[in-house]
BABA-389429 format. One record per atom (N, C-alpha, C): residue number from 1; y, x, z; atom name. Coordinates in steps of 0.001 Angstrom, whole numbers, m for minus. Layout:
// residues N
  num       c2       c1       c3  atomo
  NUM        Y        X        Z     CA
...
END
This chain:
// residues 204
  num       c2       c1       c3  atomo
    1    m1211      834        0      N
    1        0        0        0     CA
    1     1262      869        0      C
    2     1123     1822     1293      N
    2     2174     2295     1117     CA
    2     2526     3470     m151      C
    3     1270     3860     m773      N
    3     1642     4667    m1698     CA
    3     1833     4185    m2847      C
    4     1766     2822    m2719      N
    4     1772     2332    m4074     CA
    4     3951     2115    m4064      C
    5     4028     2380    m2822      N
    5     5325     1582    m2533     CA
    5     6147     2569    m3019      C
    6     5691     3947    m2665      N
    6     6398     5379    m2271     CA
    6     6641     5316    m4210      C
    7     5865     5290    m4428      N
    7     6004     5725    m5778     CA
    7     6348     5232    m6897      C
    8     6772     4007    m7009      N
    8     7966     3431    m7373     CA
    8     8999     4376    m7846      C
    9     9724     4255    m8823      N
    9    10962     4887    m9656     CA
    9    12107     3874    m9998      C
   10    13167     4291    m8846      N
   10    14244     3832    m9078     CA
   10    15106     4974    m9489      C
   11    16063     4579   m10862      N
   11    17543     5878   m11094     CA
   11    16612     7140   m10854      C
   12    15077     7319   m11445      N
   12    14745     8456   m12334     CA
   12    13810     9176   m11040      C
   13    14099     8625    m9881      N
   13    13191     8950    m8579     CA
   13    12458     8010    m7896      C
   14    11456     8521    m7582      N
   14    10897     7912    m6409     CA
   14    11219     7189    m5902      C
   15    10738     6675    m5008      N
   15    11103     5778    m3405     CA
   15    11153     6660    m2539      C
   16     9602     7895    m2537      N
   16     9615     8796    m1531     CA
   16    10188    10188    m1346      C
   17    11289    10559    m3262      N
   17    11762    11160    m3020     CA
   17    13107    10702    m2934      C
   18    13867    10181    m2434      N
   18    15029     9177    m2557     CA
   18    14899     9064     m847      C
   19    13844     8924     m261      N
   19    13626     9434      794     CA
   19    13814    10847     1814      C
   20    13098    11580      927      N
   20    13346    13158     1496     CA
   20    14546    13078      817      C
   21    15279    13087      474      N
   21    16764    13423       55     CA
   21    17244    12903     1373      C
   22    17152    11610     1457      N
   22    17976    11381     2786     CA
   22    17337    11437     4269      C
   23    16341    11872     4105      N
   23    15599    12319     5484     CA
   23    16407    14067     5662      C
   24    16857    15184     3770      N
   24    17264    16031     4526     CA
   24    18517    16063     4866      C
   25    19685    14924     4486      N
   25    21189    14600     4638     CA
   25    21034    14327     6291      C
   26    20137    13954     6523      N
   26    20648    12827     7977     CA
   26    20203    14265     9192      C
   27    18793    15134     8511      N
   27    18561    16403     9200     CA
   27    19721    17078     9330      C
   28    20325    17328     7847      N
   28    22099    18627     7927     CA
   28    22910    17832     8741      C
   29    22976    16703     9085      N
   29    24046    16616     9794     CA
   29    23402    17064    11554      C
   30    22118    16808    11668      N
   30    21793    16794    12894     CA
   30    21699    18266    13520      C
   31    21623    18818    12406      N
   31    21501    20347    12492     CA
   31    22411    21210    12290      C
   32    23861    20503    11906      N
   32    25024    20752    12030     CA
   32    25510    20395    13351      C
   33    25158    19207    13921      N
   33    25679    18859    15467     CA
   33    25462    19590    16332      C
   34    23965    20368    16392      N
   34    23532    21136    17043     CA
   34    23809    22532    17319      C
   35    24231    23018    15637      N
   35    25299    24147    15652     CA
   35    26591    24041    16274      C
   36    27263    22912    16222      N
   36    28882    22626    16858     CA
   36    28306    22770    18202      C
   37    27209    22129    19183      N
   37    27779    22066    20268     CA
   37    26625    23104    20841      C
   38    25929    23604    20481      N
   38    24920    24991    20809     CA
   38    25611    26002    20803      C
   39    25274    26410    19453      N
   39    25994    27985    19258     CA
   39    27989    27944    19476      C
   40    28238    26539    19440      N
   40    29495    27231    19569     CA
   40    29631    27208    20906      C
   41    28970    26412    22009      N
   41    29153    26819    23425     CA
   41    29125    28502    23806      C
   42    27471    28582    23003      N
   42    27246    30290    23297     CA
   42    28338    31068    22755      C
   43    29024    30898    21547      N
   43    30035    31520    21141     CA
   43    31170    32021    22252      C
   44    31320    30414    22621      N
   44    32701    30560    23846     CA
   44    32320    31543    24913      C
   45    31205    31149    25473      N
   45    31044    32256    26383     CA
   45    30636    33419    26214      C
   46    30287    33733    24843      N
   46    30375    35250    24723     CA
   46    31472    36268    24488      C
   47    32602    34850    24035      N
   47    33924    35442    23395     CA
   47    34746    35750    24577      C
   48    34279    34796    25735      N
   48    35148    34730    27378     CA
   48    34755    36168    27750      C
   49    33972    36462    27399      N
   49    33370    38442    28456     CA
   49    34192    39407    27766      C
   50    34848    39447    26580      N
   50    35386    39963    25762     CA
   50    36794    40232    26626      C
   51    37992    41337    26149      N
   51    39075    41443    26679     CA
   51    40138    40657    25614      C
   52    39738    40535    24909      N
   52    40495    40327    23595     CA
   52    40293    38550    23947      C
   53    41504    38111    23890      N
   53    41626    36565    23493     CA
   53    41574    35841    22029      C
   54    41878    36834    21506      N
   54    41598    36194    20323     CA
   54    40784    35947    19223      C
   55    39226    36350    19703      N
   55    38113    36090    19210     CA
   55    37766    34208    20062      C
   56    38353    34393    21044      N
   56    37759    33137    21904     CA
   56    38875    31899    20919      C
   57    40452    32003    20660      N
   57    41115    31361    19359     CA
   57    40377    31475    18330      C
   58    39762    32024    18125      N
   58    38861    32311    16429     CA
   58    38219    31146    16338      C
   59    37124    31190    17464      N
   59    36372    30582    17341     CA
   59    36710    28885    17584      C
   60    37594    28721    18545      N
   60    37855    27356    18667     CA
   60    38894    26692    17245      C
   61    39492    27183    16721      N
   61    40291    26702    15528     CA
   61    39071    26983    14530      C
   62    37945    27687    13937      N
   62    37158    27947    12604     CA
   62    35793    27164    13072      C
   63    35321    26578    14726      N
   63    33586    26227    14407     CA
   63    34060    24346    13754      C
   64    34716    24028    13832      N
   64    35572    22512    13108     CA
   64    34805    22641    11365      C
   65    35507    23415    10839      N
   65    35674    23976     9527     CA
   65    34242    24564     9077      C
   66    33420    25148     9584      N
   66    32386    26078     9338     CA
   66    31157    25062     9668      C
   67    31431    24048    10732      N
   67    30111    23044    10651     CA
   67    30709    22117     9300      C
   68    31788    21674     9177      N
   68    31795    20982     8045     CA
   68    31162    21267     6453      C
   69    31082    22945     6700      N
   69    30638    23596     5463     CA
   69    29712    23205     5459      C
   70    28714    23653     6583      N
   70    27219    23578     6431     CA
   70    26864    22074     6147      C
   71    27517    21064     6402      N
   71    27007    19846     6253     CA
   71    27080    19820     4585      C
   72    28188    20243     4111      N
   72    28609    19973     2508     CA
   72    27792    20615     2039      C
   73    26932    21947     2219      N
   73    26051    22683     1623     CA
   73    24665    21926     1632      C
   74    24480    21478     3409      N
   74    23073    20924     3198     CA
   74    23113    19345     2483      C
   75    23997    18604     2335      N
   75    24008    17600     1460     CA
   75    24085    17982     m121      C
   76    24888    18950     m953      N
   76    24532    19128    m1840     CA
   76    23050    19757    m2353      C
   77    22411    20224    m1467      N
   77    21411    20904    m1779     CA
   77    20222    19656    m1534      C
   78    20554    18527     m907      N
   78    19557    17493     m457     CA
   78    19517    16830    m1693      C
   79    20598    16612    m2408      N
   79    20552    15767    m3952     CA
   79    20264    16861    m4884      C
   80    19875    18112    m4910      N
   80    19484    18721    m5685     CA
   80    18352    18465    m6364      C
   81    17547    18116    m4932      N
   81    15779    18183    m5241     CA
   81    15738    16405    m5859      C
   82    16480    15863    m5973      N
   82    16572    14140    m6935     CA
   82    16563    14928    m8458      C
   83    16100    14083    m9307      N
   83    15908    13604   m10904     CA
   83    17245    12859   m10855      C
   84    18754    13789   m10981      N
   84    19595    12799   m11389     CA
   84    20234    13172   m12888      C
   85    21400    12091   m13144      N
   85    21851    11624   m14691     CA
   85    22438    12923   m14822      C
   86    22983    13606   m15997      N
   86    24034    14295   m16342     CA
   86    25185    13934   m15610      C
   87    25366    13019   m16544      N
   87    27017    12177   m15021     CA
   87    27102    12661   m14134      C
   88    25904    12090   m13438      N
   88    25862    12091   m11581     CA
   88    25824    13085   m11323      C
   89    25479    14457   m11821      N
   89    25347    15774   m11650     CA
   89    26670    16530   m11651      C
   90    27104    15547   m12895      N
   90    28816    15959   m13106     CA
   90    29445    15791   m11789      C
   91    29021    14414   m11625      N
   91    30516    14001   m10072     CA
   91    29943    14867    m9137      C
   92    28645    14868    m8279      N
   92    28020    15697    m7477     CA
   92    28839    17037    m7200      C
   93    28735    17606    m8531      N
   93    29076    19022    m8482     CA
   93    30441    19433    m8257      C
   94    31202    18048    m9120      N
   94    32961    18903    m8982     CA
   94    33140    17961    m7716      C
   95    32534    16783    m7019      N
   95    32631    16523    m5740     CA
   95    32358    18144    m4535      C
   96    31200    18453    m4608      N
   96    31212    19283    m4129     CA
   96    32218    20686    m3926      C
   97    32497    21241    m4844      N
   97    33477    22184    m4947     CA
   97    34699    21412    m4619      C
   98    35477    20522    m4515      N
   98    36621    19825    m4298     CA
   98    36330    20198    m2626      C
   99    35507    19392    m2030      N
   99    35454    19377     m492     CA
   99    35197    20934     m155      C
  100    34517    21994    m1175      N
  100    34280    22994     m640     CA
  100    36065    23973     m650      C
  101    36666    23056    m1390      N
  101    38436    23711    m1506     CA
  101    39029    23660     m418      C
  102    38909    21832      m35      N
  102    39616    21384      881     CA
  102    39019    22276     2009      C
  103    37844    22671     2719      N
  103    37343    22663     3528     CA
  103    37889    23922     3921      C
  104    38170    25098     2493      N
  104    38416    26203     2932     CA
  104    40257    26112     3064      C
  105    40901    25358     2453      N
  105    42340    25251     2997     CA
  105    42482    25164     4604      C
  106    41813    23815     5071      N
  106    41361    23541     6401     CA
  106    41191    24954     7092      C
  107    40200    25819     6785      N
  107    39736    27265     7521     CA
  107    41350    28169     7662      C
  108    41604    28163     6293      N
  108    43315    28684     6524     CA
  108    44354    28515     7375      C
  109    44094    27276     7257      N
  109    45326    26717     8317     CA
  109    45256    27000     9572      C
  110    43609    26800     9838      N
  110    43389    27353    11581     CA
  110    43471    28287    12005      C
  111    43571    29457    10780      N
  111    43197    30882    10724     CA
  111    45110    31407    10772      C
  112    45254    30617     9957      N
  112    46767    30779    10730     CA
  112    47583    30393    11838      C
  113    46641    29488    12081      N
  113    47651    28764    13538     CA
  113    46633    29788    14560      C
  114    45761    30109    14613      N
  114    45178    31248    15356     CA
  114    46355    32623    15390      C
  115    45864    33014    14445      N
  115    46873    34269    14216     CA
  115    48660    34204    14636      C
  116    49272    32650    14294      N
  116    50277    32241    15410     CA
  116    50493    32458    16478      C
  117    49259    32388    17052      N
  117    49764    31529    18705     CA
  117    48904    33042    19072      C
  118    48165    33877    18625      N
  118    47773    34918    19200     CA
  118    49139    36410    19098      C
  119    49553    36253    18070      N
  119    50256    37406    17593     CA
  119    51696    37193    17223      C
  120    52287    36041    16291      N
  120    53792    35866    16146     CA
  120    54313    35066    17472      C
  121    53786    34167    17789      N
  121    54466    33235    19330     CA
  121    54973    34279    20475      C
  122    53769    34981    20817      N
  122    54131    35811    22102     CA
  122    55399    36988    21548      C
  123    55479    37371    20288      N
  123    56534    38346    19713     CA
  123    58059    37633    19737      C
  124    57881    36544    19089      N
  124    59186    35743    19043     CA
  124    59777    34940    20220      C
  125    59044    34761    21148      N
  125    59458    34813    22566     CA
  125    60052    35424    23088      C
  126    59993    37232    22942      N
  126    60657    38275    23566     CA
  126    61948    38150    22581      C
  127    61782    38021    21589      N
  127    63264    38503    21014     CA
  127    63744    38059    21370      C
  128    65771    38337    21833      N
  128    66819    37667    22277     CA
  128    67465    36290    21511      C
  129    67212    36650    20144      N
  129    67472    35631    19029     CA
  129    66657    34318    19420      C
  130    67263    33150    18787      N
  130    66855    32232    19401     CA
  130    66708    31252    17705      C
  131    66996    32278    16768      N
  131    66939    31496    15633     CA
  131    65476    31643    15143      C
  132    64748    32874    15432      N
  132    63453    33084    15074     CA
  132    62514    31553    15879      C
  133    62636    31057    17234      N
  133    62227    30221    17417     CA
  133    62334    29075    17214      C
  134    63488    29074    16610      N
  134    63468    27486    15877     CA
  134    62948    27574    14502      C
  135    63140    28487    13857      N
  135    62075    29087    12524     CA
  135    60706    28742    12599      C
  136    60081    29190    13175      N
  136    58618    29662    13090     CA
  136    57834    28411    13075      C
  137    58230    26969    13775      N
  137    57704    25651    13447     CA
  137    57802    25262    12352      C
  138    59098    25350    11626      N
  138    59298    24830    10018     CA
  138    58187    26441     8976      C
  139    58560    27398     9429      N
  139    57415    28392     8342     CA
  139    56388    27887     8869      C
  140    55655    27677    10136      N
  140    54781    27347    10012     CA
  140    54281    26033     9104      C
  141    55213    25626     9214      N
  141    54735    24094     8582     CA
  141    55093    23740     7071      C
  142    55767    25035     6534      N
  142    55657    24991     5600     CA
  142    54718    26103     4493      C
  143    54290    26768     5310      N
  143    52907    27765     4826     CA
  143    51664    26634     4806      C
  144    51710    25782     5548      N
  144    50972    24692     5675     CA
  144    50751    24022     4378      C
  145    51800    23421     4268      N
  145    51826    22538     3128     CA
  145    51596    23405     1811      C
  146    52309    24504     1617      N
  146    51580    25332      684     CA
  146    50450    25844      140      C
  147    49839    25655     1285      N
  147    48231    26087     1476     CA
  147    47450    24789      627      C
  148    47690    23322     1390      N
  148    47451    22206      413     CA
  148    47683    21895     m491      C
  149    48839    22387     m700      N
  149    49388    22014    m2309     CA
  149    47945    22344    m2726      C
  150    48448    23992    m2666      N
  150    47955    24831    m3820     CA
  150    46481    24552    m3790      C
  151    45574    23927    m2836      N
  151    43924    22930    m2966     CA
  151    44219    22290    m3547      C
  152    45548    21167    m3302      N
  152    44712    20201    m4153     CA
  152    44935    20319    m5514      C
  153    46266    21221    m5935      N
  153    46483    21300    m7383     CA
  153    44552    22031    m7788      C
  154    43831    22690    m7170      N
  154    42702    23492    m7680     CA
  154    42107    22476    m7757      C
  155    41672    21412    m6578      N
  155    41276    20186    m6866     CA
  155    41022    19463    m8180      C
  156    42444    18656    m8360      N
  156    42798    18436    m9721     CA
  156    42606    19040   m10868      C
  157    42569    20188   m11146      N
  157    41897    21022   m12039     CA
  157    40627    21197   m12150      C
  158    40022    20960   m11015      N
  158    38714    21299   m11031     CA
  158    37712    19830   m11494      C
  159    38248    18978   m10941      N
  159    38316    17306   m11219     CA
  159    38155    16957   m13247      C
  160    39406    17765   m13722      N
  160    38921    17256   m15246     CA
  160    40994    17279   m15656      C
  161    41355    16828   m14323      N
  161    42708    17113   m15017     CA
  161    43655    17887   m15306      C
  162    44552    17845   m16125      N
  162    45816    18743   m16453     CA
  162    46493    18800   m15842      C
  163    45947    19958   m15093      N
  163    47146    20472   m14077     CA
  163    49015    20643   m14260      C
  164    48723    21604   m15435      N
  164    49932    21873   m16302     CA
  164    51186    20664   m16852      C
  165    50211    20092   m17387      N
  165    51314    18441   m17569     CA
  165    51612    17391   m16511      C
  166    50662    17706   m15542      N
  166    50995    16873   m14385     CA
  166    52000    18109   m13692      C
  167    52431    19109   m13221      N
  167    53368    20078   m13147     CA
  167    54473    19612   m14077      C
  168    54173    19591   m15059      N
  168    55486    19089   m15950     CA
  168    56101    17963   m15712      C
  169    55240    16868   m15645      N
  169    55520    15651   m15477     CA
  169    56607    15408   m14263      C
  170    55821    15903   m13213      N
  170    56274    16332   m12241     CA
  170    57549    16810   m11691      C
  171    58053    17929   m12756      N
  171    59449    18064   m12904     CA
  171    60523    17803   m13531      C
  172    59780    17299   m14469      N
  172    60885    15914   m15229     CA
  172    61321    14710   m13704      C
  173    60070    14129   m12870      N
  173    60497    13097   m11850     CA
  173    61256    13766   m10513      C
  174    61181    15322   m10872      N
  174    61727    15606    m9341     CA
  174    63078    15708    m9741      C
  175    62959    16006   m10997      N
  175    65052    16125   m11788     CA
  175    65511    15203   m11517      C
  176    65212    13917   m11872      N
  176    65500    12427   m11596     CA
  176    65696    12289   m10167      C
  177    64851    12423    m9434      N
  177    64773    12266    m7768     CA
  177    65739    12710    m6960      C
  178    65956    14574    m7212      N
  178    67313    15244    m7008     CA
  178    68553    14373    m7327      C
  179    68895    14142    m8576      N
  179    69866    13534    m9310     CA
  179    69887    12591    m8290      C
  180    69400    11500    m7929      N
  180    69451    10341    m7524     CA
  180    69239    10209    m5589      C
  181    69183    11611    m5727      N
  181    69785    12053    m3853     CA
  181    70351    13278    m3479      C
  182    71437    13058    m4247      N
  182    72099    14735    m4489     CA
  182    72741    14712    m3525      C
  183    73066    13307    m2785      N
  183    74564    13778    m1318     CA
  183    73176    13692     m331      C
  184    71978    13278     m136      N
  184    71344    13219      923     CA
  184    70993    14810     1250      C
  185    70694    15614     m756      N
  185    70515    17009     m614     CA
  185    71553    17911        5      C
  186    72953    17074      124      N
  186    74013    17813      489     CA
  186    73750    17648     1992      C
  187    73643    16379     2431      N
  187    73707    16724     3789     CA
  187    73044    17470     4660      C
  188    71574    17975     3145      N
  188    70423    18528     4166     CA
  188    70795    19898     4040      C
  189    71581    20573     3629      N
  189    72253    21806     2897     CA
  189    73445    22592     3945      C
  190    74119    21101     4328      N
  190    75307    21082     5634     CA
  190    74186    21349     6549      C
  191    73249    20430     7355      N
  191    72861    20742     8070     CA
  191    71896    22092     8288      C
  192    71326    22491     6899      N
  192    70784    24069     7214     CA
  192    71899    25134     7484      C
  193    73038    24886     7241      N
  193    74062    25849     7598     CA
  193    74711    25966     8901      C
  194    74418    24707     9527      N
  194    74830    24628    10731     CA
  194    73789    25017    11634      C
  195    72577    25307    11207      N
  195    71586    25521    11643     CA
  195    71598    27158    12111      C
  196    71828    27512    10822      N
  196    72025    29022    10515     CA
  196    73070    29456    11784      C
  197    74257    28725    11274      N
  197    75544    29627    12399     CA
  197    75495    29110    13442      C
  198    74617    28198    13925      N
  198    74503    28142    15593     CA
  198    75627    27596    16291      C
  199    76481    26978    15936      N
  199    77364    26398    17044     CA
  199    76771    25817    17970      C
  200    75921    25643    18094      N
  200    75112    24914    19014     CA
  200    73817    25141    19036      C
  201    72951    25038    20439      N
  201    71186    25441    20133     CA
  201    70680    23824    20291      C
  202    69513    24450    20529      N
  202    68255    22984    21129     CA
  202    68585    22835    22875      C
  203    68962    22103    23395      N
  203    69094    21754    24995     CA
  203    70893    22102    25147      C
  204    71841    22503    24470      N
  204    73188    22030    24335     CA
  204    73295    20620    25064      C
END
């Protein structure tokens, strides 16, 4: 009975391999959970014996990012072992590499807000200047957004589309956009200058 059941062909597979596909998706994730809260416990406390703090930041901003990998790896590799379409192989694959972009932007960002709060924060604290600390939230946050851009434009490229004309397109609507908030750009222009010469700080 039951093998008569297993073996059934739906969309070019099995029943029972349509099965092990998702018997090994539901394993990567379980075996990803186990990595997040196993090894990265052992991590922490191996990183705590250490003098250095900033292996113990390493690890808490990158095990997020690094179990997410392994899940994206062991799910692509679980639809490997399926009989699927050309198509489906198509989306599969540039699905995959898309999340494997995003995932590594994600690693960046932590890898910089690590490297932040370990090495530029405690520096820009000591200086007397008080403009470096009102700085370092906006660079930070705008190395940020740079970091995404520049995924998802790879994204999009990697996806099927024209990067290049959507860039173009792009700056044909931001000409328009400017144009059509040129005093809001002014005021934001006044206010970076006032920013700059300081007549005033934060708690004035």
């Amino acid at each position: 009975m039951f093998e008569g059941l297993f073996s059934k062909a739906y969309y070019n597979n099995t029943i029972l391999e349509w099965t092990i596909a998702l018997v090994l998706i539901v394993a990567t994730v379980i075996f990803a959970k186990i990595i997040y809260l196993a090894v990265g416990s052992f991590l922490k406390k191996l990183t705590k014996k250490t003098k250095n703090e900033f292996d113990d930041l390493l690890v808490d901003m990158l095990e997020e990012p690094i179990v997410f990998a392994l899940i994206i790896l062991g799910v692509w590799y679980s639809l490997q072992t399926l009989n699927l379409s050309t198509a489906a192989e198509e989306i599969i694959g540039r699905a995959y590499y898309i999340l494997i972009i995003f995932d590594a932007a994600w690693m960046l960002t932590r890898l910089m807000d690590a490297v932040v709060e370990k090495y530029v924060r405690p520096f820009v604290t000591k200086t007397d200047s008080k403009l470096d600390d009102q700085l370092l939230p906006l660079l930070r946050k705008g190395i940020k957004v740079s970091i995404w851009v520049i995924a998802i434009l790879v994204a999009l490229n990697n996806a099927g589309y024209n990067v290049g004309a959507l860039l173009a397109s792009l700056g044909i609507g931001g000409l328009a956009f400017a144009l059509a908030a040129k005093d809001t750009i002014a005021n934001l222009f006044g206010s970076f200058t006032i920013f700059i010469d300081k007549p005033f700080e934060v708690g004035d």
